[in-house]
C-alpha positions as CSV (number, residue, x, y, z in Angstrom):
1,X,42.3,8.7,33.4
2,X,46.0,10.0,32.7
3,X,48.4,7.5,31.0
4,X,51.9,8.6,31.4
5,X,55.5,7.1,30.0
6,X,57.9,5.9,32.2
7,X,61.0,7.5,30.5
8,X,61.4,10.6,29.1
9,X,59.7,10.9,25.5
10,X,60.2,14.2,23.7
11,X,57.0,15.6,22.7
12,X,57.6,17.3,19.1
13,X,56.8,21.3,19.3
14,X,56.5,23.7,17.0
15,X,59.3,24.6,15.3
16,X,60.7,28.6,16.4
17,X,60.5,31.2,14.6
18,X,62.3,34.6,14.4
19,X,59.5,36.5,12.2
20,X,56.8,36.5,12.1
21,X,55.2,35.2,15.3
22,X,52.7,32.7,14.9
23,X,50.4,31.3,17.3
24,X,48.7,27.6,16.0
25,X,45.9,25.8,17.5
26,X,45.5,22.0,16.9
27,X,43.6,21.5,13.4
28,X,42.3,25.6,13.9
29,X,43.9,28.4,11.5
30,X,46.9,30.3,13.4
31,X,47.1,34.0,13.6
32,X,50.4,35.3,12.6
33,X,51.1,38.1,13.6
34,X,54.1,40.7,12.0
35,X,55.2,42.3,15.0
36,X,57.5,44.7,12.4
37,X,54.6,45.8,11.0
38,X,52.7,46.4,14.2
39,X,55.8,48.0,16.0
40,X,55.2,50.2,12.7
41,X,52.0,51.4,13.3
42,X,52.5,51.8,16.8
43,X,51.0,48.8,18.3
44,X,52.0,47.1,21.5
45,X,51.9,43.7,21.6
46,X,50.5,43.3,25.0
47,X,47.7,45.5,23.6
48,X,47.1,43.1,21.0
49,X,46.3,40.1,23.7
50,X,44.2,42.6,25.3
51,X,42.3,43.1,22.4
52,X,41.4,39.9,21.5
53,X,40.9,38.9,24.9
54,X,38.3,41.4,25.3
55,X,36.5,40.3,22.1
56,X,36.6,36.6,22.4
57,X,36.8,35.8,26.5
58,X,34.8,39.3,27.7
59,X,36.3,41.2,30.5
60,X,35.1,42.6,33.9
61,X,34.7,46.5,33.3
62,X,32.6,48.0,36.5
63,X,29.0,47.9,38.0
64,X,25.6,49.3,37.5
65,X,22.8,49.8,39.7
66,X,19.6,48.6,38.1
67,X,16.3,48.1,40.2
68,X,17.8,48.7,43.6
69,X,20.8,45.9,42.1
70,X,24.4,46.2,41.8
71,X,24.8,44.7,38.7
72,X,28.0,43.9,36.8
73,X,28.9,44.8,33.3
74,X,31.2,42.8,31.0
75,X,32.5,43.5,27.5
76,X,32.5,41.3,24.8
77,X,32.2,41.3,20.8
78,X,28.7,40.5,19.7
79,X,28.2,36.5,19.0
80,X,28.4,36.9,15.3
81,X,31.6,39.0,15.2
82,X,33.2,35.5,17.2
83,X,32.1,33.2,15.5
84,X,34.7,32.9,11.7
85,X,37.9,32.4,12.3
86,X,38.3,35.5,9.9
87,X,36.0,37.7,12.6
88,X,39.7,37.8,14.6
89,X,40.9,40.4,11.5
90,X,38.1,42.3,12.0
91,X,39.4,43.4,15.4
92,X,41.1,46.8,16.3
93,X,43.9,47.6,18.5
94,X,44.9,51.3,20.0
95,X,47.8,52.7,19.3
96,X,50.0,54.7,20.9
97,X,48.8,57.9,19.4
98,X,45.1,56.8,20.3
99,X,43.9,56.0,16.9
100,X,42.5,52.1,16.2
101,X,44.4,50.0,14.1
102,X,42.7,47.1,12.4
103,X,44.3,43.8,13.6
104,X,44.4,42.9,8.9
105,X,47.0,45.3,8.9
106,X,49.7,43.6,10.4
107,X,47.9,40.2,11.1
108,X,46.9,37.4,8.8
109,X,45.7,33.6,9.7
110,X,47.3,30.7,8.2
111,X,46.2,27.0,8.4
112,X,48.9,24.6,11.4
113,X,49.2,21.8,13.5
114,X,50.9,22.4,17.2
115,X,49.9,21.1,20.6
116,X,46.9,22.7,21.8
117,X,47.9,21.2,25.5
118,X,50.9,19.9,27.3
119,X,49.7,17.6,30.1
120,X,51.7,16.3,33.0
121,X,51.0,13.3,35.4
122,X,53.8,12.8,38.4
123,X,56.4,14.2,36.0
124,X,55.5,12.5,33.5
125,X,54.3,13.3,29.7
126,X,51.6,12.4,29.6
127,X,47.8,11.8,27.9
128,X,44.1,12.5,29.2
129,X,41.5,10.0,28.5
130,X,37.7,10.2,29.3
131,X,34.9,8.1,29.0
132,X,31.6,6.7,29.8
133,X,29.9,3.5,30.0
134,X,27.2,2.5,27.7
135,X,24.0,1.9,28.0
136,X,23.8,-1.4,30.2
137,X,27.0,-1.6,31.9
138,X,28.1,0.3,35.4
139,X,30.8,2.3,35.7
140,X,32.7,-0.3,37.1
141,X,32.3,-2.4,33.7
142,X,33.9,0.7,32.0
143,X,37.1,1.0,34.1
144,X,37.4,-2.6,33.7
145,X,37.5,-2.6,30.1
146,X,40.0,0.3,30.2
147,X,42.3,-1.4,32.3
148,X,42.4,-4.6,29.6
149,X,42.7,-2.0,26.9
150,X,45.6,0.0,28.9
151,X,47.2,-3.6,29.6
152,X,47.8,-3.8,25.5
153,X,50.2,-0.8,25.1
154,X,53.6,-1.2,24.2
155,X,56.5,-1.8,27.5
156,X,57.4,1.6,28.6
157,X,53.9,2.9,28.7
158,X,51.8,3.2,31.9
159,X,48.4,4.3,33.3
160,X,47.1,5.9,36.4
161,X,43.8,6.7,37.5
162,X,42.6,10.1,38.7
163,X,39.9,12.4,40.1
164,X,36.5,10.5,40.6
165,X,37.6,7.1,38.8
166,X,40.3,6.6,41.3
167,X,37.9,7.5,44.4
168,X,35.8,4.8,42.7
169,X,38.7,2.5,42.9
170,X,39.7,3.0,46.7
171,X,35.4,3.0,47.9
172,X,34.4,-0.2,45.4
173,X,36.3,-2.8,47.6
174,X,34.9,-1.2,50.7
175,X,31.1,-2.2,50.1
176,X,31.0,-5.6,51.7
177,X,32.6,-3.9,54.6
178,X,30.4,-1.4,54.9
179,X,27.3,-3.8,54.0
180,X,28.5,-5.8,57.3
181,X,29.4,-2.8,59.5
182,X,25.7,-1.6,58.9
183,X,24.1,-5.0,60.3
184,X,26.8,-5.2,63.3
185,X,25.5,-2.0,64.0
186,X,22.3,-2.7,63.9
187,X,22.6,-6.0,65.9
188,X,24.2,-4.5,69.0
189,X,22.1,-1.8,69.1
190,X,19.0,-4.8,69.2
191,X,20.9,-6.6,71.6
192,X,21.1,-3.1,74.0
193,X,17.5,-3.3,73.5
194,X,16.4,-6.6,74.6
195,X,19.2,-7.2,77.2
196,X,19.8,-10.4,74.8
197,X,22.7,-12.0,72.6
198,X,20.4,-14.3,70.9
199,X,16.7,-11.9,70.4
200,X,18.7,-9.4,68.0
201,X,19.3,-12.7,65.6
202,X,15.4,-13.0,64.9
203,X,15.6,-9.6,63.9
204,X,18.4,-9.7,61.7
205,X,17.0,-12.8,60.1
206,X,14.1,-10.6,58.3
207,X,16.8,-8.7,56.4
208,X,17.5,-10.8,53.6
209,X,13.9,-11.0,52.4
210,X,14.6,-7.3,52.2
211,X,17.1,-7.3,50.1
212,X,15.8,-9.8,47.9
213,X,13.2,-7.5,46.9
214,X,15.4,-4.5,46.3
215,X,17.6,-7.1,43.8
216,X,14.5,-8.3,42.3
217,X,13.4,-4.6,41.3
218,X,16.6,-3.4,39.8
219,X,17.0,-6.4,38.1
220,X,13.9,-6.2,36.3
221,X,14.1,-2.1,35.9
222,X,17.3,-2.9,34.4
223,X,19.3,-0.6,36.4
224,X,23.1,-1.1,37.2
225,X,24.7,-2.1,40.8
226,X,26.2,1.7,41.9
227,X,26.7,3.4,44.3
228,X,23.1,3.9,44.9
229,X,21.6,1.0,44.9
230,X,24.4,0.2,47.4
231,X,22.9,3.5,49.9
232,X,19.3,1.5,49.3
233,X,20.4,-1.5,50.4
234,X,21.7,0.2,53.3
235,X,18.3,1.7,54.0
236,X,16.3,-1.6,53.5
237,X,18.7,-3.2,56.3
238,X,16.8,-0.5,59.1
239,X,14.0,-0.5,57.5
240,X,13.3,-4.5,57.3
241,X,14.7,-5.1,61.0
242,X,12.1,-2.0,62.0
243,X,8.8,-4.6,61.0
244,X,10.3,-7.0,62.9
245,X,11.2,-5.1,66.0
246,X,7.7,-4.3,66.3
247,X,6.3,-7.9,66.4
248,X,9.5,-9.5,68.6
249,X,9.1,-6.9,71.2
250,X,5.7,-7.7,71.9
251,X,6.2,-11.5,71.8
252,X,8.9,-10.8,74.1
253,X,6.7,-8.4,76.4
254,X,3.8,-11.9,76.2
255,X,5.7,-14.7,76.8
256,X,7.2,-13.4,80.0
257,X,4.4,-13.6,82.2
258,X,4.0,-17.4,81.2
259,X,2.0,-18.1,77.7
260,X,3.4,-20.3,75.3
261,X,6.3,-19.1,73.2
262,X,4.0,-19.6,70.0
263,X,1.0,-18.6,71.5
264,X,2.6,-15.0,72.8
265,X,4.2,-14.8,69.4
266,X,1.1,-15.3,67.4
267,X,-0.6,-12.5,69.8
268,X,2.2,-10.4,68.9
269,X,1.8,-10.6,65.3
270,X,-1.9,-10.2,65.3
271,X,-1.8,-7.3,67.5
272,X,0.7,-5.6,65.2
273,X,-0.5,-7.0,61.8
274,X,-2.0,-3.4,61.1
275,X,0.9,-0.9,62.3
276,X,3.4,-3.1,60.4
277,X,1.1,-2.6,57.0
278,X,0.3,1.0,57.5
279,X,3.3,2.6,58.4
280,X,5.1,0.7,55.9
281,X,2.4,1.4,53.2
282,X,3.3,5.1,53.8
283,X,6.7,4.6,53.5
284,X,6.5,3.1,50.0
285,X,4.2,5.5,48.4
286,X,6.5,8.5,50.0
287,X,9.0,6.4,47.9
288,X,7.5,6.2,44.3
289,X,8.0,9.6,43.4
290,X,11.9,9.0,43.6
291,X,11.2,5.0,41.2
292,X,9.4,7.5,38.6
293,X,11.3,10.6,38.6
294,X,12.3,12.5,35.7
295,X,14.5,15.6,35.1
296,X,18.0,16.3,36.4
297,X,19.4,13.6,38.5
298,X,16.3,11.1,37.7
299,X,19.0,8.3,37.3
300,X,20.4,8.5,40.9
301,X,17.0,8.9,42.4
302,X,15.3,6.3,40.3
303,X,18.5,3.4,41.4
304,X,17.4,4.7,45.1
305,X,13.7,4.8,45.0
306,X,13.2,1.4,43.0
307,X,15.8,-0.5,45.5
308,X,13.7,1.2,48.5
309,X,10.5,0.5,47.1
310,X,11.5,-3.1,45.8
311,X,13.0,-3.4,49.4
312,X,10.4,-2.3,51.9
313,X,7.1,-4.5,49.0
314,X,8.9,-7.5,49.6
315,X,10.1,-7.1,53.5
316,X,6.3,-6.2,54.5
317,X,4.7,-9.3,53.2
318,X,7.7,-11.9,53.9
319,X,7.8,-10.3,57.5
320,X,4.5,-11.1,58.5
321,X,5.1,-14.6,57.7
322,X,8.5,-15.5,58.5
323,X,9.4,-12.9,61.9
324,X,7.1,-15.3,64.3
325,X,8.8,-18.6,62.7
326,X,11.7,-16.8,63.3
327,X,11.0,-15.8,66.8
328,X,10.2,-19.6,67.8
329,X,13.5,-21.4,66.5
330,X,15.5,-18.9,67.8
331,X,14.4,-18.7,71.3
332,X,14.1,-22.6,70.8
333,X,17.6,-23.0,70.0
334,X,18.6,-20.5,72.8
335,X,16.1,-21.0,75.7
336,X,18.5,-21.8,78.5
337,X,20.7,-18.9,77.7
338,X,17.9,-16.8,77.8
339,X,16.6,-18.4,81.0
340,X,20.0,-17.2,82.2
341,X,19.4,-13.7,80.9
342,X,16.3,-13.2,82.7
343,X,13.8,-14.5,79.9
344,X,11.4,-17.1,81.3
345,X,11.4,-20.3,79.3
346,X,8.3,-22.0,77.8
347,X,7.2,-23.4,81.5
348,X,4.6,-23.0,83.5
349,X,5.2,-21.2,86.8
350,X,6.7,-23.7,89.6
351,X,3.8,-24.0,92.8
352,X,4.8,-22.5,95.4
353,X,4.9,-25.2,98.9
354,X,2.6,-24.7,101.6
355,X,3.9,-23.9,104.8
356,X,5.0,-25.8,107.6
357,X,3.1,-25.3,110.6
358,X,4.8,-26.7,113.7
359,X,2.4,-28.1,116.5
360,X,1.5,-25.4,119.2
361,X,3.0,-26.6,122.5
């Protein structure tokens, strides 16, 4: 997050200097360096930034072969001679006549304040914050609560957010939209299967028993309402209108030749009582590893995992029940369309007349 001013405010700099010249870090001890003295003794001053960059930051010299490996080979003080502020005396620079001058010779350190950074945000002055939420809250809680504390600085001051807090800003208002694309998607690709406007709605009925589980797990795991539990809920949409698929396309495939609607659909669902509870018994063990992990990234795979696994308990045994009551009110509600459509209604078969025989002359 980068809060910026909206006129121009003069940031206070150190103040220049002729002799000697001093370079200050913020609350760090400041190397001052006599550049009289060092133009004395022969010492550049670029060689003098070389030198320390060398020792503190390490340089790129060349490469090494080393067990059939071109290695690379960087230069650098050893860790304890970097470590005191006083370690930077300690240093030696080359001359111009080749010999090594030690950088307490015309150097000495001295306690100062001065900016360590200048930041700028759309031309303005302005100042970096970071944070985190606590334990509990989402992310979203934490910008929240930064925009009520941003909303207390004095007029004239502004905020802006940036990098992934502002992404988080633009995507956050499109999850309901995405939420509802995913099941229009789902529904016309249902009603391409069946040939039928009102079939795909029995499916699409099973998916909120899916998501009640996946709500109910993360509730009681305690974990917040991101970005992943958003990708799980996705998941649990295909995955909950999958059980149901398998027990409306065969109480579609009986009722046609002329049962009952509820006796075809109670067929269906015994017939596919024991596919519905395998396949999705693999799918939720394949799923536990992610609800327990541990490690690096354990967070994002345990909101994942626990929203899938929550998801797919609660759709398997709700589905079972509720698909066939399902199936009968809604091809109840929509029998003559789907008469129309080429779906024979609940009747049985009209008897064909005999026919006529005219008397033989």
């Amino acid at each position: 997050m980068a809060g910026c001013s909206e006129g121009e405010a003069a940031v206070p700099l150190l103040e220049e200097q002729e002799q000697p010249t001093a370079v200050y870090f913020d609350g760090c001890p400041g190397c001052i360096i006599d550049r009289e003295k060092a133009a004395a003794l022969g010492v550049k001053f670029e060689d003098i930034n070389s030198t320390i960059q060398v020792n503190l930051g390490s340089v790129y010299t060349n490469d090494f072969p080393n067990q059939g490996k071109m290695q690379r080979v960087y230069v650098q003080a050893e860790q304890l001679q970097r470590m005191q502020a006083p370690d930077l005396l300690n240093y030696a620079v080359k001359n111009a006549s080749g010999t090594m001058v030690p950088m307490s010779s015309f150097a000495e350190l001295k306690w100062g304040v001065g900016p360590s950074q200048i930041v700028g945000f759309n031309g303005y002055q302005s100042v970096r914050l970071t944070g985190e939420p606590a334990a509990g809250y989402t992310s979203g809680d934490a910008l929240n609560e930064m925009e009520r504390l941003m909303g207390q600085l004095p007029k004239g001051f502004g905020y802006a957010w940036t990098g992934q807090s502002l992404q988080e800003k633009q995507a956050g208002s499109q999850a309901s939209l995405l939420l509802g694309l995913s099941i229009l998607i789902v529904f016309l690709c249902l009603a391409a299967l069946y040939e039928s406007w009102s079939i795909p709605f029995s499916v699409l009925l099973v998916i909120p028993l899916g998501i009640i589980g996946s709500v109910a797990a993360v509730y009681f795991r305690g974990l917040p309402n991101d970005v992943y539990f958003k990708i799980g809920i996705i998941t649990i949409i295909g995955l909950s209108a999958k059980n149901a698929i398998l027990i409306v396309e065969f109480a579609k495939d009986l009722w046609k030749p002329g049962k009952s609607l509820v006796d075809a659909t109670l067929e269906a669902a015994t017939l596919r009582f024991r596919p519905i509870v395998m396949t999705s018994l693999a799918f939720i063990f394949g799923v536990v590893p992610l609800a327990i992990a541990t490690g690096a990234a354990s967070k994002s795979q345990q909101a994942i995992g626990t929203g899938v696994l929550g998801g797919m308990i609660s759709a398997t045994i709700l589905a079972v029940l509720f698909v066939p009551v399902f199936f009968v009110v809604v091809m109840r509600l929509f029998r003559r369309k789907d008469a129309t459509e080429g779906i024979r209604p609940e009747a049985e078969p009209a008897a064909v007349p005999a026919a006529h025989h005219a008397p033989a002359e």
